[in-house]
VOTORSE-600496 format. One line per 3 residues: number of its first residue (from 1); their letters; for each residue x, y, z of N, C-alpha, C. Coordinates in nm, 2 decimals. Layout:
% residues N
NUM	A	X Y Z X Y Z X Y Z ~ ...
This chain:
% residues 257
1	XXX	0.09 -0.12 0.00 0.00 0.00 0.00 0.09 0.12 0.00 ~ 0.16 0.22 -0.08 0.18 0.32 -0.13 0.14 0.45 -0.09 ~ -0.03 0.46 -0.09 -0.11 0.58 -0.10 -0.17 0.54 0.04
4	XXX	-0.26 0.69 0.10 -0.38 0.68 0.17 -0.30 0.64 0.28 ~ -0.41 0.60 0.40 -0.39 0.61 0.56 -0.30 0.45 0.55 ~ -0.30 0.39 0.47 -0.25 0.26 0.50 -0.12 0.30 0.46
7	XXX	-0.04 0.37 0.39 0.05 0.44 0.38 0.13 0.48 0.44 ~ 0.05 0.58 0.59 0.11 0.63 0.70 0.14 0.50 0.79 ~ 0.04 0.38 0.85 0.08 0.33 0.96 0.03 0.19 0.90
10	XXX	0.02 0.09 0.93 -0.03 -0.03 0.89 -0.20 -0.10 0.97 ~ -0.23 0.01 1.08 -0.31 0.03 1.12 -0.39 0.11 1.15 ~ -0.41 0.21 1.08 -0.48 0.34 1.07 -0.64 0.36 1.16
13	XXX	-0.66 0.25 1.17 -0.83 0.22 1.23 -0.82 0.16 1.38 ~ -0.73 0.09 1.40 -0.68 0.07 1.57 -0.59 0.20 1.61 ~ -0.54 0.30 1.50 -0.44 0.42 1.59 -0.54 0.50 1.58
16	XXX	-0.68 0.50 1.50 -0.78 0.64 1.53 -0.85 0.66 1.67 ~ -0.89 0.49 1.67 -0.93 0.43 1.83 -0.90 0.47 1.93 ~ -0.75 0.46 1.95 -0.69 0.46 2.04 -0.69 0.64 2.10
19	XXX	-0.63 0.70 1.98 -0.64 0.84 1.96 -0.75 0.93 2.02 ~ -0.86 0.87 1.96 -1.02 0.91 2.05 -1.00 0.86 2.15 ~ -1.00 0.80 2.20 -1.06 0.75 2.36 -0.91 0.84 2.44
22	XXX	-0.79 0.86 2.40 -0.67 0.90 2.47 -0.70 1.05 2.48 ~ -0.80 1.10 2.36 -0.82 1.29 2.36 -0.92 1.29 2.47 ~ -1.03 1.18 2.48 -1.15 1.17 2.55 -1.04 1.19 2.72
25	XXX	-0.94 1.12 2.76 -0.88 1.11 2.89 -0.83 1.25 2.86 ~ -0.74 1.32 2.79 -0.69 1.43 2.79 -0.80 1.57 2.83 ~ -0.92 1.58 2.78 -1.05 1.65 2.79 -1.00 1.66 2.96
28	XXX	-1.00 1.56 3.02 -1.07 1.50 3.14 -0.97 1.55 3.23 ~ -0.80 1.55 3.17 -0.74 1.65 3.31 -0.77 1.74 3.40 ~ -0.85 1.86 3.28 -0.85 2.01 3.35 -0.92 2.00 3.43
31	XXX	-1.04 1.91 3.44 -1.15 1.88 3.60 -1.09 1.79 3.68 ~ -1.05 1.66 3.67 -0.99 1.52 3.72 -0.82 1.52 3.77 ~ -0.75 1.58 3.68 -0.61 1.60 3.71 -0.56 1.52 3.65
34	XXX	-0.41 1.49 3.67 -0.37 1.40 3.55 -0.37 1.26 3.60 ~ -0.44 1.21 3.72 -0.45 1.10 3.75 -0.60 1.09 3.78 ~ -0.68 1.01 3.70 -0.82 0.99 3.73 -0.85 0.87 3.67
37	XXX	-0.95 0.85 3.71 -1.02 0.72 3.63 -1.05 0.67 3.47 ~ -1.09 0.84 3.44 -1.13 0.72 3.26 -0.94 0.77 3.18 ~ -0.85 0.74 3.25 -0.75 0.73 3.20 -0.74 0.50 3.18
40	XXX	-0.81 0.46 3.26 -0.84 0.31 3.23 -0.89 0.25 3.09 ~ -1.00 0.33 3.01 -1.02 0.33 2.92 -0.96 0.31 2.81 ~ -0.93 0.46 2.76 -0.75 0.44 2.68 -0.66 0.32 2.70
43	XXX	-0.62 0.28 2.83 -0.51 0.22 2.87 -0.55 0.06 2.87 ~ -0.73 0.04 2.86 -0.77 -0.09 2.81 -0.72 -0.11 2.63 ~ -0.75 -0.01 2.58 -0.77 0.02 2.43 -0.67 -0.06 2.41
46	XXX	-0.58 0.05 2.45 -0.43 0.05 2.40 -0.36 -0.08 2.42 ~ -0.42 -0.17 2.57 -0.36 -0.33 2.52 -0.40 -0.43 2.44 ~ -0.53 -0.40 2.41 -0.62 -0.45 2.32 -0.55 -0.45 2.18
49	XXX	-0.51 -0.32 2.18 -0.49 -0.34 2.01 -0.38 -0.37 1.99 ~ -0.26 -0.30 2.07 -0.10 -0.25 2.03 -0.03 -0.36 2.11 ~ -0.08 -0.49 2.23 0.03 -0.54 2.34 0.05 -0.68 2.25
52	XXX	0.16 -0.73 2.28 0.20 -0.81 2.15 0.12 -0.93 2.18 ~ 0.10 -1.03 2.07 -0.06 -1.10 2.07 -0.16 -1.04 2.09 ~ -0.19 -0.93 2.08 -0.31 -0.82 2.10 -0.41 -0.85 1.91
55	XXX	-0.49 -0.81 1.92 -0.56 -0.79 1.77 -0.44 -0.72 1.60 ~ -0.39 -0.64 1.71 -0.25 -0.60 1.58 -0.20 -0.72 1.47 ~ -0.14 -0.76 1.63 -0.04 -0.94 1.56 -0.18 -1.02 1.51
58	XXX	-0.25 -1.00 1.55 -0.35 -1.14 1.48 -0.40 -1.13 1.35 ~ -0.40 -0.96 1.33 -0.49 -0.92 1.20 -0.32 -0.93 1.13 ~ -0.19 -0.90 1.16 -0.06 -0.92 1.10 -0.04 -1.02 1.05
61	XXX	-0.04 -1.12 1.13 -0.02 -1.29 1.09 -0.12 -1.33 0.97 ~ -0.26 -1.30 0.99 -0.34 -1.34 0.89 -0.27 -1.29 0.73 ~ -0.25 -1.15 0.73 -0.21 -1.09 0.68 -0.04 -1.14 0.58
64	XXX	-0.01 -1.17 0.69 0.13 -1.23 0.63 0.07 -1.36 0.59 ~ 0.05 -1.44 0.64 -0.04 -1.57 0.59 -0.06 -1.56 0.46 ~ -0.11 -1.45 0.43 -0.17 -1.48 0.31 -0.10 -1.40 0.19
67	XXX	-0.03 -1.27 0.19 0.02 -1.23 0.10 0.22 -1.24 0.12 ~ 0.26 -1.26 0.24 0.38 -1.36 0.24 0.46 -1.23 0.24 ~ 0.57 -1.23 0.09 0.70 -1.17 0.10 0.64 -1.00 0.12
70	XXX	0.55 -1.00 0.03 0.44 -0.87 -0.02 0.45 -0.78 0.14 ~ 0.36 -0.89 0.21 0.37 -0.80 0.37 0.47 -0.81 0.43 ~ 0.58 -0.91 0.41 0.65 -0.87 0.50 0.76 -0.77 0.47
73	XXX	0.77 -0.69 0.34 0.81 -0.60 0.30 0.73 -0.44 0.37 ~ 0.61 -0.50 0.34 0.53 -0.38 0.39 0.56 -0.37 0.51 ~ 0.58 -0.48 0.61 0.60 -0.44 0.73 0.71 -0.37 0.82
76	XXX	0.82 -0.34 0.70 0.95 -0.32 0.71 0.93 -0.18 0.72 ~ 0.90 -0.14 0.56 0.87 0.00 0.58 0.74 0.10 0.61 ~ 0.68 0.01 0.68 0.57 0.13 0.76 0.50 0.08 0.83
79	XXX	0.56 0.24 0.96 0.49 0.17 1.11 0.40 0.12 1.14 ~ 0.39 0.04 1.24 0.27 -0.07 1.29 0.15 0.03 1.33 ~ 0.18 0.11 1.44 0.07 0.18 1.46 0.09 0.36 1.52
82	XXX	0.19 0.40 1.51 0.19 0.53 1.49 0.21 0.59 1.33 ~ 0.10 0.68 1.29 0.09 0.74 1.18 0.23 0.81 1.15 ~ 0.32 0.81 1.04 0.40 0.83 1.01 0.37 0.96 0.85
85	XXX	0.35 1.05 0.83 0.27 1.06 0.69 0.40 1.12 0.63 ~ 0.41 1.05 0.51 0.51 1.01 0.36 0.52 1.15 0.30 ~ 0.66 1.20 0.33 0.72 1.35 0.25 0.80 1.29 0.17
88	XXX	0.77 1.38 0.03 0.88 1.35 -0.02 1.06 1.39 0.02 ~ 1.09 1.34 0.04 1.27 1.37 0.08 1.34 1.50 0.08 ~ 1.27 1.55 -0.09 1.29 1.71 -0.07 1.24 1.79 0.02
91	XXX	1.12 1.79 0.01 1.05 1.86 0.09 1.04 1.84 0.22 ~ 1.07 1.74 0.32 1.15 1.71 0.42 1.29 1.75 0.45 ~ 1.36 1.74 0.38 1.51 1.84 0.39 1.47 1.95 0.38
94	XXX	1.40 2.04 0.31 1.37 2.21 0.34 1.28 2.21 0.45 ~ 1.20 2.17 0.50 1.07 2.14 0.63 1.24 2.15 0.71 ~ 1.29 2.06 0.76 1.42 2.08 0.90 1.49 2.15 0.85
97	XXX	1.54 2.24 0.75 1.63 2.31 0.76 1.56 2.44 0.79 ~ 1.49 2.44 0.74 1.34 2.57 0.84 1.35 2.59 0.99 ~ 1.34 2.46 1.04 1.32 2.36 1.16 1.44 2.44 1.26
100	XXX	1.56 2.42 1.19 1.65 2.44 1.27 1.72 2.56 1.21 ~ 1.71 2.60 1.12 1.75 2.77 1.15 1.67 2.87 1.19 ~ 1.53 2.84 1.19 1.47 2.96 1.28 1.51 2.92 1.43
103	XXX	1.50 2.81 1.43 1.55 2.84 1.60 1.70 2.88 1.67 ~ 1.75 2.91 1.57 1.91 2.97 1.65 1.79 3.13 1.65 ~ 1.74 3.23 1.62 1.80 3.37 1.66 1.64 3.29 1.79
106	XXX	1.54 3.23 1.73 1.45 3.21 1.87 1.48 3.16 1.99 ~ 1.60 3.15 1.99 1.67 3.07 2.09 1.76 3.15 2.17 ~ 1.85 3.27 2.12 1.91 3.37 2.13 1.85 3.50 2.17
109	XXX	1.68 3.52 2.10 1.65 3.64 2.13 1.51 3.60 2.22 ~ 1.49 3.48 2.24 1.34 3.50 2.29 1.36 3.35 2.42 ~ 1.40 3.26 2.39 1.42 3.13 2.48 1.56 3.19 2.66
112	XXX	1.62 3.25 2.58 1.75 3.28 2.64 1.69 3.36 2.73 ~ 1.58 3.43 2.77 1.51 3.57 2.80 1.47 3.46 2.94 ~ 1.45 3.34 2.94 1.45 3.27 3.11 1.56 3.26 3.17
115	XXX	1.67 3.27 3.10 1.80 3.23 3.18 1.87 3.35 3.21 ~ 1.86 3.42 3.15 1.95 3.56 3.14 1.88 3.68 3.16 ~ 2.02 3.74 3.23 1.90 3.91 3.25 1.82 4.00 3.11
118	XXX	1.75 4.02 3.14 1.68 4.08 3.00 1.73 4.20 2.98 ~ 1.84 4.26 3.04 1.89 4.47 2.99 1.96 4.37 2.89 ~ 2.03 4.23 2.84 2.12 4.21 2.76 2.05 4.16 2.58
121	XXX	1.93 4.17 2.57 1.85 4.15 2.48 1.77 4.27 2.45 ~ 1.79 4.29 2.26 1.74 4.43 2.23 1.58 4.44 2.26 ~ 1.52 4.56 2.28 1.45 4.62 2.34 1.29 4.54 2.25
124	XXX	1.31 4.54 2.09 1.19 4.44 2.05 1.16 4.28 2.10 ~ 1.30 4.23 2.10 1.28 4.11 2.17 1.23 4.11 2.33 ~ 1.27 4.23 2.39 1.19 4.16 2.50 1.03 4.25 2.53
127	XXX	1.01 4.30 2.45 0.88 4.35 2.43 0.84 4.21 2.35 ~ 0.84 4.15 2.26 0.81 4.04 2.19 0.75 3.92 2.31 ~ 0.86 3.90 2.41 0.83 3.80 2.48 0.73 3.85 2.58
130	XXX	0.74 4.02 2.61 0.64 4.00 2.76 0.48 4.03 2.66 ~ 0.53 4.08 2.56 0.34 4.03 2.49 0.29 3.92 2.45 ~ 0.40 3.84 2.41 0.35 3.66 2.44 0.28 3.62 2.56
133	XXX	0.37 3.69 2.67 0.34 3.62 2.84 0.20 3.71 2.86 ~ 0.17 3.83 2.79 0.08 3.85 2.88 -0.05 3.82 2.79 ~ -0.03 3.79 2.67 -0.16 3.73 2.55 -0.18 3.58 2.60
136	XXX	-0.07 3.54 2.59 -0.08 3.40 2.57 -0.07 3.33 2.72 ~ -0.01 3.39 2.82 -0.03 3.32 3.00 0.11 3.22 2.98 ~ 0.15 3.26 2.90 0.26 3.17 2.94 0.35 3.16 3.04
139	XXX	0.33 3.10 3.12 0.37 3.16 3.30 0.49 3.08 3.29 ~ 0.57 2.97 3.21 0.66 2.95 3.21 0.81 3.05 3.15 ~ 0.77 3.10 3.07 0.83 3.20 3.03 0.86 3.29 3.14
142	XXX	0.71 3.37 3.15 0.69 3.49 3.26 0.75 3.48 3.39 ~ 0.80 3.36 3.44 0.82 3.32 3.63 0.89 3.19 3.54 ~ 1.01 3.20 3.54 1.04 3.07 3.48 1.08 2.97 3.62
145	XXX	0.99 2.83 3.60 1.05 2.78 3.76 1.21 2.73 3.74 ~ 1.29 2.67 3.80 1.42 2.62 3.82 1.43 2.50 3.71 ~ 1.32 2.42 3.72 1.32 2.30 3.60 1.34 2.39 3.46
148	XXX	1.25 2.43 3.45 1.25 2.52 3.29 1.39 2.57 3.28 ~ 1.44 2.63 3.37 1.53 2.73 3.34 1.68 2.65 3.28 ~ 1.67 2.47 3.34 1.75 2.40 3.35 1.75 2.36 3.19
151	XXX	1.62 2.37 3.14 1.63 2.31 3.01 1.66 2.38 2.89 ~ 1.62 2.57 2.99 1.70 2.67 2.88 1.85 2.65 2.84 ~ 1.89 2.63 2.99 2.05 2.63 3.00 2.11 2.50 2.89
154	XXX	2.05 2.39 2.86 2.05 2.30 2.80 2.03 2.35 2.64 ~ 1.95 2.38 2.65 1.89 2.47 2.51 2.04 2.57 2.47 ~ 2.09 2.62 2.52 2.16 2.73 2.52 2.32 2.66 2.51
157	XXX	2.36 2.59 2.62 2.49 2.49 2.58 2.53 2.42 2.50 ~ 2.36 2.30 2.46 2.42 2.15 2.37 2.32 2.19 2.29 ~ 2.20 2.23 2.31 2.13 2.25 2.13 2.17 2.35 2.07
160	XXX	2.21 2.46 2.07 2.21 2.63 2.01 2.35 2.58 1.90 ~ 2.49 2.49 1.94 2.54 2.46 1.83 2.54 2.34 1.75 ~ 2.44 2.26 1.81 2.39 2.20 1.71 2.26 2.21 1.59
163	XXX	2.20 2.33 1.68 2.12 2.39 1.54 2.21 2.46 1.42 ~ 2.30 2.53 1.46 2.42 2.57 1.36 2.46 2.44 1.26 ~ 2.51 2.33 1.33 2.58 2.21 1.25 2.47 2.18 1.14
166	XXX	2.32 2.16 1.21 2.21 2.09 1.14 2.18 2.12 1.05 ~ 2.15 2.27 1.05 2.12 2.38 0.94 2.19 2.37 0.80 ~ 2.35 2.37 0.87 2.46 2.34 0.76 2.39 2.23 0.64
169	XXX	2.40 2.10 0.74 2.41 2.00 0.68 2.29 1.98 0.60 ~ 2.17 1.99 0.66 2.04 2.06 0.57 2.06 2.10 0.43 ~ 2.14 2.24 0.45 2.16 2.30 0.38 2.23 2.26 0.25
172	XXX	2.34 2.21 0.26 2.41 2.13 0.18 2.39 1.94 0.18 ~ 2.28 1.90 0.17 2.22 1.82 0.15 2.33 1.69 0.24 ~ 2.39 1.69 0.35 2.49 1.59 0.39 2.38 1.56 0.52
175	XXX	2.28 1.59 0.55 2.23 1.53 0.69 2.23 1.42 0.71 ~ 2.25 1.31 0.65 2.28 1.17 0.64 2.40 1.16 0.75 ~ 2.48 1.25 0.71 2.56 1.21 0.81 2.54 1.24 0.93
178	XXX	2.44 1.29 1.00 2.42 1.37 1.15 2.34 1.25 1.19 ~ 2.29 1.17 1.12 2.13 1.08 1.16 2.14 1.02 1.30 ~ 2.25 0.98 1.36 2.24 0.96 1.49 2.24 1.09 1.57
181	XXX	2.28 1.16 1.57 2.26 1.27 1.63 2.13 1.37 1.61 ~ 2.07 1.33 1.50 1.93 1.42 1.44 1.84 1.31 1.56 ~ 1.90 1.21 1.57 1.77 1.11 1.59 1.81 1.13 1.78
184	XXX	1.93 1.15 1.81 1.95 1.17 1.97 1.91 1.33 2.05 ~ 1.90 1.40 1.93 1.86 1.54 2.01 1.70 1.54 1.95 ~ 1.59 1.46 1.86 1.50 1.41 1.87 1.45 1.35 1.95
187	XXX	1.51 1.23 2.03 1.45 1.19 2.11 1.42 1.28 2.27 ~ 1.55 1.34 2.26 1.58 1.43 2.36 1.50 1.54 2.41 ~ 1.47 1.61 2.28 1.37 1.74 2.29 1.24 1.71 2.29
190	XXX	1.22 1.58 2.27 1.08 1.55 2.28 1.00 1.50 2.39 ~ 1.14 1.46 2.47 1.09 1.42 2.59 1.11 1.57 2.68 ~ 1.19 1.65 2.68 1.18 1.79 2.70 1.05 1.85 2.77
193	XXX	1.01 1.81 2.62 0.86 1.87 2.55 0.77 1.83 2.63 ~ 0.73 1.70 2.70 0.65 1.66 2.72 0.62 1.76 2.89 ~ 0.68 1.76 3.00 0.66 1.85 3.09 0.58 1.99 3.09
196	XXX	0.66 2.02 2.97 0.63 2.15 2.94 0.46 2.14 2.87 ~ 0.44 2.04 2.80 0.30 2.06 2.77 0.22 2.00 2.86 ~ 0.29 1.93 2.94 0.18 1.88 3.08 0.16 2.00 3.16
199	XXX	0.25 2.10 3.19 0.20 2.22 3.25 0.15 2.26 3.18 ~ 0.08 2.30 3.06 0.02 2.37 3.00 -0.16 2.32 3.04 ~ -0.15 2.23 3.03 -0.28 2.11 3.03 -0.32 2.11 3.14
202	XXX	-0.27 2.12 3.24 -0.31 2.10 3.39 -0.27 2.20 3.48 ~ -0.27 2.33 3.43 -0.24 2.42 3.49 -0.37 2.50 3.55 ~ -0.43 2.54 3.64 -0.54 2.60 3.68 -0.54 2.72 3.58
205	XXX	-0.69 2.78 3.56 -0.77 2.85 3.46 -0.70 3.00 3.54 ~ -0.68 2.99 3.63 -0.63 3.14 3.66 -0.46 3.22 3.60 ~ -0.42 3.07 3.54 -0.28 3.13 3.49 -0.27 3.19 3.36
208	XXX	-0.41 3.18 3.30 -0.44 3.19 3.16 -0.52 3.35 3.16 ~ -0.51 3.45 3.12 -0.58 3.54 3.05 -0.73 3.52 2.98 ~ -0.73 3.42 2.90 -0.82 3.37 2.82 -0.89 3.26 2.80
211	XXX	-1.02 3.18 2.83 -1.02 3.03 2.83 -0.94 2.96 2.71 ~ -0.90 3.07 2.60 -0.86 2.95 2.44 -0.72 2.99 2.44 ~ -0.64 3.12 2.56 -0.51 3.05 2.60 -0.42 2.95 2.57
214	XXX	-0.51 2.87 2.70 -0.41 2.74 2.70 -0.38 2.70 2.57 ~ -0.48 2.66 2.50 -0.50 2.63 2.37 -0.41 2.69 2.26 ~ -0.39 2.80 2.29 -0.29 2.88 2.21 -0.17 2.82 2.24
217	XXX	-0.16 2.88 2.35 -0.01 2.79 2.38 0.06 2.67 2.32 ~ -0.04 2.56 2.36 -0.02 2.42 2.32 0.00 2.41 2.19 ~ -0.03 2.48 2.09 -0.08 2.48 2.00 0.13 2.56 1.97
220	XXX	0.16 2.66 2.02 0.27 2.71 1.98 0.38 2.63 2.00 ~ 0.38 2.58 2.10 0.50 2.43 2.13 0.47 2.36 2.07 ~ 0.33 2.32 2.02 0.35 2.16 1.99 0.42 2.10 1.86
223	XXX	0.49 2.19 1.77 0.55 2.23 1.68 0.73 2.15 1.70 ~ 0.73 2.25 1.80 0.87 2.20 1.88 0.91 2.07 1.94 ~ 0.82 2.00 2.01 0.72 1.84 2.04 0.74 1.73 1.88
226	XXX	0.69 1.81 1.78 0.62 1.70 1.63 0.77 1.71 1.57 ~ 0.81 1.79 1.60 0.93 1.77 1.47 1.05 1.72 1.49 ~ 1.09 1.73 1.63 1.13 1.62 1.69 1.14 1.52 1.67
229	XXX	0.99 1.48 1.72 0.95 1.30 1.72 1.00 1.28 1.60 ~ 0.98 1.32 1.52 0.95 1.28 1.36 1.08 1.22 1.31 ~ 1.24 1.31 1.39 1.33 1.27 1.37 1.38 1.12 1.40
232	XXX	1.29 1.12 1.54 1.33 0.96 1.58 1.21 0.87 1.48 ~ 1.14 0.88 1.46 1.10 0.73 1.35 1.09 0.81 1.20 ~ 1.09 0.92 1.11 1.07 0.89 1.00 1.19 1.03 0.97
235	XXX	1.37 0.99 0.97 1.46 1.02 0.90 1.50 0.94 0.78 ~ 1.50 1.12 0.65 1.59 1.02 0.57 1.71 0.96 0.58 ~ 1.70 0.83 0.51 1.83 0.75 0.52 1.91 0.81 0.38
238	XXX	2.06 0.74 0.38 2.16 0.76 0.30 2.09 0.76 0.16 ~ 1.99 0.64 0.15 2.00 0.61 0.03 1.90 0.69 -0.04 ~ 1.82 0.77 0.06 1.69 0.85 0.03 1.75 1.01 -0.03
241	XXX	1.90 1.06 0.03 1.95 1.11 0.01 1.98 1.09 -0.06 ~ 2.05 1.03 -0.15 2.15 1.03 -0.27 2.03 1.02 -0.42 ~ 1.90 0.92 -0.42 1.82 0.96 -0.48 1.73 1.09 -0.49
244	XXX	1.79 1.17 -0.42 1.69 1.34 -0.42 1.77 1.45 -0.49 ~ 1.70 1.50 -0.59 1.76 1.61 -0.63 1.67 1.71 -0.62 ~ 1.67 1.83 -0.68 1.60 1.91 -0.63 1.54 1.92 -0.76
247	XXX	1.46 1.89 -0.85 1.41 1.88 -0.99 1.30 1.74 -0.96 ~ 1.33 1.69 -0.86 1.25 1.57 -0.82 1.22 1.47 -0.91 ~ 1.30 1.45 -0.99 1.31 1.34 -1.09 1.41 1.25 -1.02
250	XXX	1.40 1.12 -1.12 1.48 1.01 -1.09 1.65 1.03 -1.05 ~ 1.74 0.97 -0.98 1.88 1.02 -1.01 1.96 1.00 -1.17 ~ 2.06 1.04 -1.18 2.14 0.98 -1.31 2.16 0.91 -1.33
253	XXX	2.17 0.82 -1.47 2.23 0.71 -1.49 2.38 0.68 -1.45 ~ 2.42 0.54 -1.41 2.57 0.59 -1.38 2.64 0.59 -1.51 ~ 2.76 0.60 -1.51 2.81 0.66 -1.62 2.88 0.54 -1.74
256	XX	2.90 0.51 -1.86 2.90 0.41 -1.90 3.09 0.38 -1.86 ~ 3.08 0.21 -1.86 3.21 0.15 -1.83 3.32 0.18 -1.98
C-alpha cells in the first residue's frame, strides 16, 4: 500500500481508536487531574490493540499468511501503529532546515530571555516575549521555575550549536551524516517537551488570561514536540539522500564502463 492512511501506519483504524478515547482522557485532566479514572479506558484500548498478541499481531499474521513476501516488506517499511505521513525527501530536507535555523536567533532572542538578565536583549525582543506572556499566560516564560530554566540552560549549551551544524548540513544536502545525532537530540527534545505541555494542560484557569489560552499555547510548542519526534521514526536515510535532487526526478544514470 503506497497511497492513503495505509501508507502512514499499517493500522490506521486501531491508531484512530486509540487516539479518541486518549483525547476523550486528555479532555478530562483540567477537571480530574492528570490521574483519574477514565485514564483506564485508553489504557484498556491501548492493550487490546497494540500489546504483542493483542488484535494488531492477529490481523498481522493473517495478513502475512496470506500475501507472504508482499507484507512482510510492507511491514518493514511502515509503522505498525503510529501514523507516520510520507514526505517526499525534498521537501522534508527544506521542512528541517526551516526547523533548525529559525530556532538559533529564537533561541538567542526569545528562549534565552529565562535564563538571562533581560537589559542584555534588544528592546523588541523583550517587548516580543512580555506580549507573548501576557496574550498568551505563558507563565513558564513569565516566572520561569528552576526545571525550565534547566532546560534553557541545555537549550543554550548542547542544542544552540547544534542547530548551527544541522542547518549546515540541511543546507548542503549531507544530513545523512548527523542521523544519529538528528535522531538523539530528537529523542531528547521531545521528551523535554512533554513537561512543558503537561503544565500547560493542567495548569489552573487562573494562569491563563483567556479560556482559548491554554490552547494557544499548546498549539505554539506543539511544533517544537512534532518535529522532533519525527526525527526519531521517519529520518531520511543515505539512500533517500543520494536519490533526491532538487528537480524531483529520478537520479542519473551511472556513467557508461
Amino acid at each position: 500500500v503506497e497511497t492513503g492512511l495505509w501508507s502512514w501506519c499499517r493500522h490506521p483504524n486501531y491508531a484512530a481508536e486509540v487516539g479518541v478515547w486518549w483525547a476523550f482522557y486528555a479532555f478530562s485532566i483540567r477537571d480530574g487531574g492528570l490521574v483519574n479514572w477514565t485514564a483506564l479506558g485508553p489504557a484498556f484500548l491501548t492493550v487490546l490493540f497494540a500489546a504483542p498478541g493483542a488484535s494488531a499481531d492477529l490481523t498481522e499474521a493473517l495478513s502475512l499468511r496470506k500475501y507472504k513476501a508482499d507484507y512482510a516488506d510492507y511491514q518493514r517499511t511502515v509503522p505498525r501503529l503510529v501514523p507516520v505521513v510520507v514526505v517526499p525527501p525534498s521537501k522534508r530536507r527544506w521542512a528541517y532546515l526551516a526547523y533548525f535555523a529559525s530556532h538559533v536567533p529564537v533561541t538567542l532572542l526569545v528562549d534565552a530571555q529565562a535564563l538571562l538578565p533581560r537589559a542584555l536583549f534588544p528592546k523588541p525582543a523583550v517587548d516580543l516575549l512580555r506580549w507573548h506572556v501576557t496574550v498568551n499566560g505563558d507563565f513558564l516564560m513569565g516566572d520561569p521555575p528552576l526545571w525550565f530554566r534547566s532546560l534553557i540552560a541545555a537549550e543554550l549549551v548542547v542544542q544552540l550549536p547544534f542547530f548551527v551544524v544541522a542547518a549546515r548540513a540541511f543546507a548542503t544536502n549531507t544530513q545523512h551524516r548527523l542521523a544519529p545525532l538528528l535522531r538523539l537530540y530528537g529523542a531528547h527534545v521531545a521528551t523535554t517537551l512533554l513537561p512543558i505541555l503537561a503544565s500547560f494542560a493542567c495548569a489552573p484557569d487562573h494562569h491563563f488570561p483567556t479560556p482559548d489560552a491554554r490552547y494557544r499555547l499548546l498549539a505554539l510548542y506543539a511544533p517544537y514536540f512534532l518535529v522532533p519526534l519525527s526525527l526519531c521514526f521517519y529520518f531520511p536515510s543515505s539512500e533517500d539522500d543520494d536519490d533526491d535532487d532538487e528537480s524531483g526526478g529520478p537520479p542519473p544514470p551511472p556513467p557508461p564502463r
